[in-house]
C-alpha positions, -999 to 999 in steps of 0.1 A, spaced: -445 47 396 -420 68 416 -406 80 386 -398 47 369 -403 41 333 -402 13 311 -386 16 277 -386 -7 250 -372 9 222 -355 41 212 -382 60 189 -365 51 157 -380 26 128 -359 -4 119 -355 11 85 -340 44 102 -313 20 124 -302 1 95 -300 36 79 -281 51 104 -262 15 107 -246 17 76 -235 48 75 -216 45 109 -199 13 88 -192 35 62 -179 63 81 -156 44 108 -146 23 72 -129 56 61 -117 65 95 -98 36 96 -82 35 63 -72 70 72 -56 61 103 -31 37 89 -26 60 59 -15 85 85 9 61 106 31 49 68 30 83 60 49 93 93 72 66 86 84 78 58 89 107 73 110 94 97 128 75 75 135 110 59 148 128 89 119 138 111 128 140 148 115 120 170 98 151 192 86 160 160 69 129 159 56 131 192 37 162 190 21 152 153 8 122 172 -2 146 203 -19 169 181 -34 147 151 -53 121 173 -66 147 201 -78 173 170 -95 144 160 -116 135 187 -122 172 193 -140 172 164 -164 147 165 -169 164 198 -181 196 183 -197 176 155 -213 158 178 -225 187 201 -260 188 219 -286 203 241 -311 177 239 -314 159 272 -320 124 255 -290 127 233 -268 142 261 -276 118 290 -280 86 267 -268 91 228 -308 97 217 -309 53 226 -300 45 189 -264 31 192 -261 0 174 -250 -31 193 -216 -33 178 -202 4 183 -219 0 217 -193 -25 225 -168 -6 204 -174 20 225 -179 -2 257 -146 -19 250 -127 19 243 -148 32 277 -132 -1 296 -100 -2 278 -85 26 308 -49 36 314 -53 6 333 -58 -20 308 -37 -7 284 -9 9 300 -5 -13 334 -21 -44 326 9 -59 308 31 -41 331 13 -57 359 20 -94 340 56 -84 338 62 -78 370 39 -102 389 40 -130 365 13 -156 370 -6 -129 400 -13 -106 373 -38 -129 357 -63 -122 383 -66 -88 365 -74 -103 333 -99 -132 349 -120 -104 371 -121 -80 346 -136 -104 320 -154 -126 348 -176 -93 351 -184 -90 319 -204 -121 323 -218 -109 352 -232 -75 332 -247 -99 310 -264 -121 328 -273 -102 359 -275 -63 350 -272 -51 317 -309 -62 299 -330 -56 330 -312 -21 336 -322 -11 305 -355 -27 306 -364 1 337 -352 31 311 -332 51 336 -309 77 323 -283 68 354 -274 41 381 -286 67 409 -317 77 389 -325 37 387 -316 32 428 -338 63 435 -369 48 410 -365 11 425 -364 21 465 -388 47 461 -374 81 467 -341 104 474 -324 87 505 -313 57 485 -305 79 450 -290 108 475 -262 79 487 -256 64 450 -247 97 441 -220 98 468 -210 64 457 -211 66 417 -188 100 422 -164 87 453 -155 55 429 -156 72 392 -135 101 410 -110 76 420 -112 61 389 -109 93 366 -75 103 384 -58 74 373 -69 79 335 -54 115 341 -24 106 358 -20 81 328 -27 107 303 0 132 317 22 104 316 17 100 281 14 136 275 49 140 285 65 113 264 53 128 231 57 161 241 84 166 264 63 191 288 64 192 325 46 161 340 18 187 357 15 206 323 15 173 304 -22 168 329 -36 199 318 -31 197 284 -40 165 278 -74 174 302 -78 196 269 -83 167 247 -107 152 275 -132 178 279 -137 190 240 -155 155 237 -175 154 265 -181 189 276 -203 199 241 -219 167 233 -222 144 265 -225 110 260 -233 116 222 -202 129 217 -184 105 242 -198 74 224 -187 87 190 -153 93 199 -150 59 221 -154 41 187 -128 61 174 -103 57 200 -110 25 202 -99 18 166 -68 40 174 -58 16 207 -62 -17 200 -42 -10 164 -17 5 187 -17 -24 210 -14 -55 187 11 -39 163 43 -35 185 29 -68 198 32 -87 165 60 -69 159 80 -82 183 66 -120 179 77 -122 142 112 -108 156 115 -135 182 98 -164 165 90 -155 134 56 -163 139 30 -134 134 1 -150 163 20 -141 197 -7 -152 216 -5 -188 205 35 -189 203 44 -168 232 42 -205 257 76 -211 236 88 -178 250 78 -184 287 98 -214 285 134 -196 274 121 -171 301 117 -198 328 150 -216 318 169 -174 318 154 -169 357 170 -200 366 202 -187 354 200 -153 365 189 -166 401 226 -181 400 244 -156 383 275 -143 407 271 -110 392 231 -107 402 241 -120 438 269 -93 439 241 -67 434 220 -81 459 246 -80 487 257 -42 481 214 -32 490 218 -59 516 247 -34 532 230 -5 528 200 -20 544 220 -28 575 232 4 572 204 25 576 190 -1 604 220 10 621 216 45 617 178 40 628 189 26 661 205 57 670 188 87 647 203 113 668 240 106 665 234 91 630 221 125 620 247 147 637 279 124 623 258 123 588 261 163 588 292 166 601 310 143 573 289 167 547 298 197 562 333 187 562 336 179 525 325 211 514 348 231 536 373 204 527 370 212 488 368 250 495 400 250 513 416 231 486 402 252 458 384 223 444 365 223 412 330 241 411 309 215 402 325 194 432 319 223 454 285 223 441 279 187 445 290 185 485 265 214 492 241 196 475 242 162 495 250 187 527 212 204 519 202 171 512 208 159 551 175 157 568 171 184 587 160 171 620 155 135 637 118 133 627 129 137 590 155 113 598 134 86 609 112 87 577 137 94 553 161 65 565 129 44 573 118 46 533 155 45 522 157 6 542 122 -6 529 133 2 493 170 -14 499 149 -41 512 129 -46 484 156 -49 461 177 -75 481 152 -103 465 168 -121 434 150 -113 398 149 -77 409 124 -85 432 99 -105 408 86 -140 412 93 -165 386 65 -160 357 47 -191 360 49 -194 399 14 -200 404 17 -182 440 45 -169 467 59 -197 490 56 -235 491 24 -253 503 47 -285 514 75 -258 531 81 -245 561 57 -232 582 65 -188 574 64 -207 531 32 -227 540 17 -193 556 34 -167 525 16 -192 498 -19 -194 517 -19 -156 517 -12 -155 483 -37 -172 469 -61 -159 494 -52 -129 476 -54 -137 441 -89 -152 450 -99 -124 465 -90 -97 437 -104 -119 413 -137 -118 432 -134 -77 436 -127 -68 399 -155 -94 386 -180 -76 411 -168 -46 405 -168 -42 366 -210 -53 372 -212 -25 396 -193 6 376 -219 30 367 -199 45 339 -198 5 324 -237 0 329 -245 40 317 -238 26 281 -263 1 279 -288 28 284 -280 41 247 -290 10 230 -323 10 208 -338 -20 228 -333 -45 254 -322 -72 228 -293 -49 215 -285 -41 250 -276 -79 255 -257 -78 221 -233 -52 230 -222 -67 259 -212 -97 236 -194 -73 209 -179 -59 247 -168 -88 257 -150 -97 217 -133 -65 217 -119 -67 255 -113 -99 246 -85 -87 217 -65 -70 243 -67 -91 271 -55 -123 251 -29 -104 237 -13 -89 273 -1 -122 287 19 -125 258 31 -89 255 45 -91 292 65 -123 281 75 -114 252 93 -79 267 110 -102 293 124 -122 271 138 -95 256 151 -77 283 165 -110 303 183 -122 269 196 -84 253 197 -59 278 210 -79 310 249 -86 297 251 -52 279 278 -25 289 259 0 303 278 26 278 265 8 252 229 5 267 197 13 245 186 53 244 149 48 259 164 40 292 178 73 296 150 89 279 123 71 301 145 83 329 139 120 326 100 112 321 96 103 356 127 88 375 102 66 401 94 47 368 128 38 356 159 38 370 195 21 364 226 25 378 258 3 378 251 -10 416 285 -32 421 309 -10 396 315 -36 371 303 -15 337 277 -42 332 242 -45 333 223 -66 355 187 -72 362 189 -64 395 203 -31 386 169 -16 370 143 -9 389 112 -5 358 75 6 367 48 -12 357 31 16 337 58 19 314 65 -16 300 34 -10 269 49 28 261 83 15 259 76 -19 237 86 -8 208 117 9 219 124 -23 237 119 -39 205 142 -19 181 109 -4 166 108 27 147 102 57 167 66 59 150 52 28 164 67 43 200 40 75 189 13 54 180 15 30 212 19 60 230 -14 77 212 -32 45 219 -26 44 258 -36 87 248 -69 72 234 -75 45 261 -72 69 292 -88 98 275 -121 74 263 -125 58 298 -118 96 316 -149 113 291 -169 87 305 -161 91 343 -161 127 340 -201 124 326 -211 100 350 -202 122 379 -215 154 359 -248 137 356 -248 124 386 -247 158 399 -271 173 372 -296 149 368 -298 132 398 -292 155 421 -303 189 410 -332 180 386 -345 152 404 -341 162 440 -336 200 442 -355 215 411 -375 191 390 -390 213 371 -354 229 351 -355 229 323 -338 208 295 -311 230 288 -307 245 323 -301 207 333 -275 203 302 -256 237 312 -254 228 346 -241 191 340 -216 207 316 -200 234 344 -200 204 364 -179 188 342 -158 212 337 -148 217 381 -149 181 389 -127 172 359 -104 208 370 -100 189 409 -92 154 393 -60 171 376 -50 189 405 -52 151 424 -36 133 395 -6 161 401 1 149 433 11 113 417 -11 96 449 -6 62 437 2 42 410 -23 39 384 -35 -1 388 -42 8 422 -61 34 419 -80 17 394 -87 -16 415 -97 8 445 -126 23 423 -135 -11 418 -139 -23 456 -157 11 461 -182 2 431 -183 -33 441 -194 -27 477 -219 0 470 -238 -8 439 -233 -46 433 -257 -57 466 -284 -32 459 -289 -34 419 -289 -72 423 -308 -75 451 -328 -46 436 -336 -65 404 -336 -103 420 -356 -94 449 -385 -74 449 -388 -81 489 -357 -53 491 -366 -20 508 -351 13 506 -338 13 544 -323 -18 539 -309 -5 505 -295 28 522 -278 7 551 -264 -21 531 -243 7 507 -235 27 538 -220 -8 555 -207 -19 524 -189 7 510 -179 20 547 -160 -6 556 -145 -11 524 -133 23 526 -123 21 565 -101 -8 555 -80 13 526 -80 38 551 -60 15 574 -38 -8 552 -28 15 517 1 37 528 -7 69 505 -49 71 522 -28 67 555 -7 97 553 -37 116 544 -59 103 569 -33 107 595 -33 66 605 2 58 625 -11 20 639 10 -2 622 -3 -14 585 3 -53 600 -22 -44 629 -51 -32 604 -49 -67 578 -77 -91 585 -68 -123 573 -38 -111 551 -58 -94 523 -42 -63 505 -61 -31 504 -62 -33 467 -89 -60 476 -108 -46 505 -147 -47 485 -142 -82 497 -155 -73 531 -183 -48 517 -195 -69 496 -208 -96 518 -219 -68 543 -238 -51 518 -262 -79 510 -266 -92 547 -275 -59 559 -298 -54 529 -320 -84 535 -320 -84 573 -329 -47 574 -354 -53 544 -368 -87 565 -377 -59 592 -389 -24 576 -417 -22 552 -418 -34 517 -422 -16 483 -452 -7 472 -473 -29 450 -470 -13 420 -428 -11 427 -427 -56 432 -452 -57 397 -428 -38 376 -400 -58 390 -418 -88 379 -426 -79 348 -389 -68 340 -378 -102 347 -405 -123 333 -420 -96 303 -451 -117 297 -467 -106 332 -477 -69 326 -475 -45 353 -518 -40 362 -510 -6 367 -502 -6 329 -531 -28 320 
């Protein structure tokens, strides 16, 4: 039946899973115990004079020697083991596994730092993200792994009969785990350089290192095996700091129940600081520089020659006066820095104005925390129009992650390693419990770090300021930066500009932690990027080697040609992902949220329709991804400024918007497209065969068996 098979168990007696079960238990039992052994041991190392960078690279080291070896423990060349973890996985590590696979630089890095910064917007994050889970379980998961596919292309290519419809999920399942991956290694040089203190680009490549030991020898036997693991690692790492903070602010060891009390002092704070003289002084110095390089735009020409002139001068001005060398050195440093022609200019001075602009809003350019959305439905017109866009917006990313996470092949690969269909639905529960853990806990940790920064930092000399903000600094300048704006020796919230993806890392320095909570948050974000990017990296490796060379080029390879192959695979796509993630395209929640519009438009339509719908053809399936996910990724080509300047786009962005939605939320035009071109095509083309619609009937209603199987 073109290739489809239906599985109902793994192979393996009850007696051998419970077995099996128990030892896992007893084995992650250990692991655990271990772990926290090894974090009070550090501690009192620090306590007795171990250096911080010391402490870094132990943390570097231990927790990715770990995971390499239950890589190499868990090596393989069997093709069941490799593509699907032999299909013995018990329900709970599933989800363990799930949750770690999930858990992406995304989640645990930017999510709070999203909350932070974007206050009540941010919770669209949290409700699409856990809004699909629901959809897995109800819609996907079970009746995927009813059809016993090793892959979401091998499933597409089995259900619409052939390689035209597996050929494009292939494209598909490697253009949106591609995006996805070079988030989780952005994220993980990121991290990489914290505890080590290398290079950002060498901080990539070595932590790559740590991603390909796991999934490079044992695929995703290896990968689930050290998911658990991480997992552990992450959300100990996570909730720690977390609590940490709590007791130290309200003595109360349950943030997420107490941290309401919190938003309140932080609501009553951003009504101060909004009328702070001090905050509007700040304001009104990026206000002048603003106008200043508006002026200087209107004329580029004579702005640029009077610009190099006055540069020129100083340096011939300090020569001639003998003046000291490192002023000398200075002035021919902001002389080389003058653009060097009016095209330069233009974009330079063009970028320098957006940013002034951006920083001339009050609460450095955040919206209160609970302000449900931007403007004022009973305002003026422009605050009636700012707050319909805005929840437009919301709305629509809600709708785009909850689609999306149903859609992500890597997500729905792991319900293929379950013993039976019945697990398959319990580990999307256990999923769901330990998302859950982090994703009650982020609202609060975002609060709780603004309430510490509104109430200790802003007011503090900034001689007297806290060392991680210097130390963050170096790390990567775009993500921090301070600098006493209006002269006054003070520091104000307007004078820090923070990234997003740094609030989590730099919680417990935020805090007054010790230094070895700072290396184990920073391990955990290690663990959660490195767990989601083994399991991106297989899913386009098998996408390659399974569905692809053995199932359209050479089905007759063998079992460990097809392994080899998916392994080298591994190895390049994983190589061109870190020379992407170099480049520092975008910031990581986008790229993440891209991934999932790209997943959203192409899959969602066709493996719902597919399983729903037995009327759905292959032509209509092959159209409605291709309509889908090409105008989802027309309309990121248009409207996300980093995909423009690669693409060569010069329209203005405001030209390209349809109805005010951001780029981050563009599957909510594929979507739609996807399924109407999928029916109407399939209305007109031929239907499946017979024996295709029977199996589809019998994977949704089991008790009518398939009469070619009777």
């Amino acid at each position: 039946m073109a290739g489809m098979s239906f599985e109902h168990g793994s192979g393996y007696s009850s007696a051998d899973t419970k077995a099996f079960k128990k030892q896992l238990n007893k084995v992650y039992g250990w692991y655990t115990g271990g772990f926290l052994t090894f974090i009070v041991l550090l501690a009192i190392a620090e306590q007795m004079g171990l250096s911080r960078a010391a402490i870094g690279i132990v943390f570097l080291l231990a927790t990715v020697a770990l995971y390499a070896g239950i890589g190499v423990m868990s090596r393989t060349n069997d093709a069941s083991e490799y593509y699907v973890a032999g299909r013995r996985v018990p329900a709970i590590y599933n989800g363990m596994a799930t949750g770690a696979d999930w858990m992406s630089a995304a989640s645990f890095i930017g999510m709070a730092g999203t909350l932070y910064l974007t206050g009540y917007g941010g919770l669209a994050f949290i409700m699409g993200w856990t809004g699909g889970y629901c959809l897995v379980a109800l819609f996907l998961a079970p009746y995927l792994r009813k059809f016993g596919q090793f892959t979401i292309p091998d499933f597409l290519g089995a259900r619409y009969e052939g390689n035209i419809v597996r050929f494009i999920g292939i494209l598909a399942a490697i253009l949106c785990s591609f995006t996805y991956v070079v988030a989780q290694i952005y994220g993980v040089g990121l991290i990489t350089t914290r505890l080590s203190g290398l290079a950002f680009e060498i901080g990539i490549f070595v932590g790559l290192g740590g991603i390909l030991v796991c999934s490079f020898l044992g695929g995703m036997r290896a990968v689930t095996w050290t998911q658990v693991a991480q997992y552990i690692i992450l959300i100990i790492a996570y909730l720690t700091p977390l609590v940490w903070l709590s007791v130290k602010q309200t003595s109360i060891p349950l943030p997420q129940l107490v941290y309401g009390m919190q938003l309140e002092k932080v609501t009553a704070k951003e009504k101060l600081l909004l009328d702070d003289p001090k905050e509007k002084e700040v304001i009104a110095v990026f206000k002048a520089r603003s106008d200043e390089f508006a002026a200087k735009l209107k004329d580029i020409p004579a702005a640029l020659a009077a610009d190099r002139a006055a540069a020129q001068k100083k340096v011939d001005d300090l020569k001639a006066a003998s003046g000291a060398l490192a002023e000398v050195q200075a002035a021919e440093k902001a002389l080389a820095a003058v653009p060097k022609d009016e095209a330069a200019a233009k974009a330079a001075w063009t970028a320098a104005k957006a940013g002034a602009d951006a920083r001339t809003a009050p609460l450095a350019g955040m919206p209160r925390h609970a302000q449900q959305y931007a403007g004022d439905p009973n305002g003026t017109e422009a605050q009636k129009k700012a707050f319909d866009v805005s929840r437009r917006n919301f709305l629509a990313l809600v709708f785009c992650l909850m689609v999306g996470t149903a859609a992500l092949p890597h997500i729905l690969m792991r319900y293929y390693t379950t013993p039976s269909v019945k697990e398959a639905r319990e580990s999307v529960t256990w999923s769901l419990f330990f998302i859950f853990l982090l994703y009650f806990s982020a609202p609060a940790l975002a609060v709780l770090v603004k309430y510490e920064i509104f109430n200790v930092l802003v007011g503090t000399p900034f001689d007297k300021l806290p060392a991680w903000i210097g130390q963050w600094a170096k790390v990567d300048p775009t993500l921090l930066q301070v600098a006493d704006i209006n002269k006054d020796g003070i520091f104000q919230l307007g004078e820090m500009r923070i990234g997003g993806d740094i609030i989590v890392l730099a919680t417990p320095e935020i805090g007054g932690l010790p230094y070895v909570i700072s290396g184990m948050v920073a391990a955990g974000g290690l663990a959660a990027a490195l767990s989601t990017a083994d399991g991106l990296l297989l899913t386009i490796a098998n996408a390659l080697s399974h569905d692809l060379y053995y199932k359209m080029i050479d089905p007759n390879a063998p079992t460990a040609r097809r392994v080899m192959i998916s392994k080298i695979l591994l190895l390049v796509v994983a190589l061109l992902a870190a020379m992407v993630a170099a480049q520092k395209p975008a910031d990581i929640l986008f790229l993440v949220s891209a991934a999932f519009s790209f997943a959203a438009a192409a899959f969602f339509p066709a493996l719902t329709l597919g399983i729903f719908w037995k009327r759905a053809s292959k032509w209509g399936a092959a159209l409605g991804m291709i309509a889908g996910l090409g105008i989802t990724f027309y309309y990121m080509v248009t409207t996300q400024p980093w995909l423009r300047g690669v693409f060569g786009v010069t329209s203005p962005i405001a030209d390209n918007i349809w109805f005010g939605i951001l780029p981050i939320s563009a599957g909510v035009f594929g979507v739609p497209l996807g399924f109407a071109v999928i029916i109407i095509v399939s209305l007109f083309t031929p239907a499946p065969k017979a024996e295709i619609q029977e199996l589809i009937e019998h994977v949704r209603y089991p008790n009518i068996r398939p009469a070619s199987a009777r």
